[in-house]
C-alpha positions as CSV (number, residue, x, y, z in Angstrom):
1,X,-174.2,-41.5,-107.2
2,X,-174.5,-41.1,-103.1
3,X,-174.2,-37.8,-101.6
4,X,-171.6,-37.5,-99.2
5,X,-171.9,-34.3,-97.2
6,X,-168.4,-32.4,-96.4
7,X,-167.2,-32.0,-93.0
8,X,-164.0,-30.0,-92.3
9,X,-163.4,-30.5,-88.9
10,X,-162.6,-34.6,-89.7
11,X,-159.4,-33.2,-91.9
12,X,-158.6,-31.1,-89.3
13,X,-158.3,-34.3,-87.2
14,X,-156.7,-36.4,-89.8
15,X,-153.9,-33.7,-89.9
16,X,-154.1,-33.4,-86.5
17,X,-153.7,-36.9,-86.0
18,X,-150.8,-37.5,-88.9
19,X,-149.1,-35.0,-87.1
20,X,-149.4,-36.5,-83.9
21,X,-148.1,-39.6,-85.3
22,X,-144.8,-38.1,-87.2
23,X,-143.9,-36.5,-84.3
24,X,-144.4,-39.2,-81.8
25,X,-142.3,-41.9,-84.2
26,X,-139.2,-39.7,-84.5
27,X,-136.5,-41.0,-82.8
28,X,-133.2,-39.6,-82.9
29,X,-131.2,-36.2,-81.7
30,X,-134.5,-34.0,-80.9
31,X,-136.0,-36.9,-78.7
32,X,-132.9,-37.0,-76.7
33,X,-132.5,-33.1,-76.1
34,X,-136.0,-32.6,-75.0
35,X,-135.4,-35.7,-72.2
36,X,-132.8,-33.4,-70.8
37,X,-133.8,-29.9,-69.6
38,X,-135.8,-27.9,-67.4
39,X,-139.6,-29.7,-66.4
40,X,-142.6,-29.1,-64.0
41,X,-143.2,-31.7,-61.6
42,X,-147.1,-31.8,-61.2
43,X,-149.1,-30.7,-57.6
44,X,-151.8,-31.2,-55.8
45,X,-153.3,-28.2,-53.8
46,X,-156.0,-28.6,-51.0
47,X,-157.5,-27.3,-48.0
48,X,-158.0,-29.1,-44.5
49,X,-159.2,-27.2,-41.5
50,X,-156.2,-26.6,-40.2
51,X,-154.2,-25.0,-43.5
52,X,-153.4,-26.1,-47.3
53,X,-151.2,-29.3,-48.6
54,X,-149.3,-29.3,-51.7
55,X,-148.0,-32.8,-53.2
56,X,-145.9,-32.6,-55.5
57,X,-144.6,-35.4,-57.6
58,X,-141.0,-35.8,-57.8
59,X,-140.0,-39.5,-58.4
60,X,-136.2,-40.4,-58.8
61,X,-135.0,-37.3,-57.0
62,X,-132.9,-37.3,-54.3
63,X,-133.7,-36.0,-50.9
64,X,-130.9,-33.8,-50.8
65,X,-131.4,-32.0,-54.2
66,X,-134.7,-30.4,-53.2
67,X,-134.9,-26.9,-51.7
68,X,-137.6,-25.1,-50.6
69,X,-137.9,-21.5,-50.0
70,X,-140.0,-19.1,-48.8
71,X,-139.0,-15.4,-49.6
72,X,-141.1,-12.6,-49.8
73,X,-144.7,-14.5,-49.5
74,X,-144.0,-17.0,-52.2
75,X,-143.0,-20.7,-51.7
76,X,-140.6,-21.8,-54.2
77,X,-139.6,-25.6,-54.8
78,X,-136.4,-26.9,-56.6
79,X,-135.0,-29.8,-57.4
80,X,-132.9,-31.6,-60.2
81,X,-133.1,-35.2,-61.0
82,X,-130.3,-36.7,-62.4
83,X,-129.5,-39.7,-64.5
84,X,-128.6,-43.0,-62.8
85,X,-126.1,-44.0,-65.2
86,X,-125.3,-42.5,-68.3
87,X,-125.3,-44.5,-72.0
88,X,-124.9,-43.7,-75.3
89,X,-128.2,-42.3,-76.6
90,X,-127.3,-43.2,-80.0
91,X,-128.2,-46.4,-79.0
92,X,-131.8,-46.0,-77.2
93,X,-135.0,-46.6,-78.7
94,X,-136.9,-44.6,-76.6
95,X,-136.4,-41.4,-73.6
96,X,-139.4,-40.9,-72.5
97,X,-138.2,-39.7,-68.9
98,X,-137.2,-36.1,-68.3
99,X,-134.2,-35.1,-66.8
100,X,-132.8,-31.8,-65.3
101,X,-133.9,-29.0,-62.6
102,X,-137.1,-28.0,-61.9
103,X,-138.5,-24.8,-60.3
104,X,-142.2,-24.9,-58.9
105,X,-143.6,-21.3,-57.1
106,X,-146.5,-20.5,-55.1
107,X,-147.6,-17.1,-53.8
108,X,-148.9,-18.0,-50.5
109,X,-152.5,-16.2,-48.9
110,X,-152.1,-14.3,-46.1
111,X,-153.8,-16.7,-43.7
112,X,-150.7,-19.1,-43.8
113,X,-148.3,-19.1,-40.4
114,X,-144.8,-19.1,-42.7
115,X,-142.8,-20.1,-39.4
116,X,-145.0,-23.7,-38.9
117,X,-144.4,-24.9,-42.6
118,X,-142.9,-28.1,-42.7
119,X,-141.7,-30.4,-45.3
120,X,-141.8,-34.1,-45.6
121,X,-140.1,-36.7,-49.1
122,X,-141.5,-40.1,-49.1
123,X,-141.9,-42.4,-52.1
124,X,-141.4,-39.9,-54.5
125,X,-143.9,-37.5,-53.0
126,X,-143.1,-34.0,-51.1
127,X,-145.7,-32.9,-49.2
128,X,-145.7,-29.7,-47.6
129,X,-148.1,-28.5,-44.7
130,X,-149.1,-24.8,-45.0
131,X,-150.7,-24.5,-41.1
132,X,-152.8,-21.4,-41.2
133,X,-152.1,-18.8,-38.6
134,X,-153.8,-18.5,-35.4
135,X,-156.3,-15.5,-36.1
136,X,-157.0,-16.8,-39.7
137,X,-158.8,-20.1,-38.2
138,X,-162.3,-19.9,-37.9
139,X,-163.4,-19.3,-33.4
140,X,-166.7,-19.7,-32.2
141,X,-168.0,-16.9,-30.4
142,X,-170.7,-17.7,-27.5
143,X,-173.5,-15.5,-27.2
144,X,-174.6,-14.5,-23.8
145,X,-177.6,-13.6,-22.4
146,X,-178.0,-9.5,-21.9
C-alpha cells in the first residue's frame, strides 16, 4: 500500500476550479443582465516632464457620449456605449461585451494647471494631457560667484 500525503490546498483548487467552470458555462438570463450595466473602462497613468497622461480604454464609444469634468480638483470621465443593433438575446450563445455608462474619477495633485487640460478620442483611446503648472516644474537656478 503507497502513501499518499494529503494536501488541502489542491481541493481548494479543484473547487475553485469546478466553480470557475459552472459559472463560466451558464448561458442564459444572468449572462445577459450582467452584459448590460454600469463597467470601468481600464487606464493608464504616467508622468512625462511636462505633466501626467491618462489612457483610457473606451472602444465602441462614440465621441459625443464622453464627458469630462473637472469640479472641485477631481477629473471625472463618462461615457455610455451603446449597442449597435439590438437582437433577441434568447437566441445568443455568448455576451461577452459590456454595455452601458461608465464613470471613471481622479483626484488631481496640486501641481496640475486645470485650465491647460486637453482631451483627445482616437481609435478607441482617450487620452488626456494633465500639463503641470508653471511653478510646479522643476527650474534650474545658476549659482553665482560671491
Amino acid at each position: 500500500m503507497n502513501v499518499v500525503r494529503w494536501d488541502p490546498f489542491r481541493d481548494l483548487v479543484t473547487l475553485s476550479d469546478r466553480l470557475n467552470r459552472a459559472l463560466s458555462d451558464s448561458v442564459g438570463p444572468s449572462t445577459s443582465a450582467m452584459s448590460y450595466g454600469a463597467w470601468s473602462p481600464p487606464v493608464d497613468i504616467f508622468e512625462r516632464p511636462d505633466g501626467l497622461v491618462i489612457r483610457a480604454e473606451i472602444p465602441g464609444v462614440e465621441k459625443e457620449a464622453i464627458d469630462v469634468r473637472i469640479e472641485n480638483n477631481v477629473l471625472t470621465l463618462h461615457g455610455e456605449r451603446r449597442r449597435e443593433e439590438e437582437f433577441d438575446e434568447a437566441a445568443a450563445h455568448r455576451l461577452e461585451r459590456i454595455y452601458g455608462s461608465f464613470t471613471r474619477s481622479f483626484n488631481l495633485p496640486a501641481t496640475v494647471d486645470a485650465a491647460k487640460i486637453s482631451a483627445a478620442y482616437k481609435d478607441g483611446v482617450l487620452e488626456i494631457v494633465l500639463p503641470k503648472a508653471e511653478e510646479a516644474k522643476p527650474k534650474r537656478i545658476e549659482v553665482q560667484s560671491a
